[in-house]
C-alpha positions, 0 to 999 in steps of 0.5 A: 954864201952864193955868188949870184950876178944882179941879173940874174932872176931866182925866183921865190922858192928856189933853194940855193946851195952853198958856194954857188955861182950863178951867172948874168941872166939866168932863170931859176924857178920856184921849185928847183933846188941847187946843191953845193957849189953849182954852177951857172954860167950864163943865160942857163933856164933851170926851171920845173921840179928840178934837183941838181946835186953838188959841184955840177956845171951847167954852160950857157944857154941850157935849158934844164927841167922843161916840159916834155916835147909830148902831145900826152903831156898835160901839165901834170907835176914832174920831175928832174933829178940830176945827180953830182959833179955832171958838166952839161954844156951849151944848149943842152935842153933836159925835160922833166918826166910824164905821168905816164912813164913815171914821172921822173927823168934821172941822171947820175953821177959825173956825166958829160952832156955835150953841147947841143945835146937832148934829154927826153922826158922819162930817160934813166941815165947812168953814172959817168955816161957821155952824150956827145954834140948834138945827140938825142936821146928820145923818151922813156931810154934807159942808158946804164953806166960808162955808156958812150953816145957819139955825136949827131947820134939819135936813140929811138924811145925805149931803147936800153943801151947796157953799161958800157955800151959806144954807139958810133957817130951818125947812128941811129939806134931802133933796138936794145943794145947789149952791155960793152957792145959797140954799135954804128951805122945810120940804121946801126948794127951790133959790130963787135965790143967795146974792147977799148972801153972794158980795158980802161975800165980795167976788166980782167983778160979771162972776163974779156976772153969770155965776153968775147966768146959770148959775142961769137955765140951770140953772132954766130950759134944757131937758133934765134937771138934769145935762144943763143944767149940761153946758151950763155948761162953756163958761164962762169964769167960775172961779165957774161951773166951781166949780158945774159941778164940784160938779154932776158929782162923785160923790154919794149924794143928788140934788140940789135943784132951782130952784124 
């Protein structure tokens, strides 16, 4: 019930779902697994333990479930799971996890890869997140839902970017970025909220008025960083609490800042 191009190498092993469409000269391995109606366009590498779910679109040339791009990885087996209808673009490149980070790197639901982007080992990425061109985002980062990365980008390991988070183009993000924060900047800083991003998504206007007071606390209450969002606990708003409790979880990285 596939379409599968002569050329094309599927080795022994592999399960193909139905409906898929696989082009000229691609690779798939012996332990990767295909939902329904994938496509691969041509010249893609889908190798490793690797998952793809249903109505996913992988463009020419990446590489998806390659070893991590770490010295500490010894050829222990782990995985890639990638969820339903993604679009991963030309070049992208996706490894899978390491033992050491829990051996599974994940992403969600009705992303968008940009071409040329990169996927570290040990990444959680969220549903409907976008990595623009030429981004990467470094081993062990945690990208939660409607999270925009903007192009030529890079996020430093162990970094969280909270749901619907945009990071600028040209960014460099060092720190935990807050949930619908807007960030920027070659050493990026917090600038403001993703006011744009919470009004398509349809977030009513008394959660945008409490957000936007909670950023005014965060940006200029006294005490530490911490202890202003302490602050916040008081609040009524889902939206708030949402960023209270994204502040106050468990972290490898500090935070980034308002400006």
């Amino acid at each position: 019930m596939a379409q599968i191009h002569p050329s094309a190498v599927i080795e022994d092993g592999a399960v193909i779902g139905e409906g898929c469409v696989i082009g000229a000269f691609c690779l798939v391995g012996p332990k990767v697994v295909l939902g329904a109606n994938v496509t691969l366009k041509s010249h893609v590498v889908v190798t490793g333990d690797t998952h793809i779910g249903d109505e996913c679109e992988v463009f020419q040339f990446a590489v998806i479930g390659e070893v991590p791009q770490d010295l500490k990885f010894d050829g222990e087996e782990t995985q890639l799971r990638i969820g339903a209808r993604n679009r991963i673009r030309e070049h992208v490149t996706v490894n899978t996890g390491t033992a050491g980070g829990g051996g599974l790197t994940r992403i969600g639901d009705d992303c968008l890869l940009m071409a040329g982007c990169h996927v570290a080992h040990d990444c959680m990425i969220g549903n409907r997140v976008i990595i623009v061109n030429s981004s990467a985002v470094a081993g062990h980062c945690i990208l939660e839902d409607d999270v925009i990365v903007g192009g030529l980008s890079g996020l430093h390991q162990f970094v969280r970017v909270g749901q619907g988070a945009i990071i600028g183009a040209l960014s460099m993000v060092t720190n935990d970025v807050i949930p619908h924060g807007l960030v920027m900047g070659p050493r990026a800083t917090l600038e403001g909220l993703n006011l744009v991003g919470l009004k398509r998504r349809g977030m009513p206007r008394a959660d945008i008025s409490a957000l936007r007071a909670a950023y005014a606390a965060l940006k200029d209450g006294d005490g530490t960083f911490h202890a202003r969002a302490e602050g916040l606990a008081g609040s009524d708003s889902a939206a708030v609490q949402q960023v209270l409790a994204f502040i106050m979880a468990d972290s490898d990285r500090s935070f980034l800042t308002p400006h």
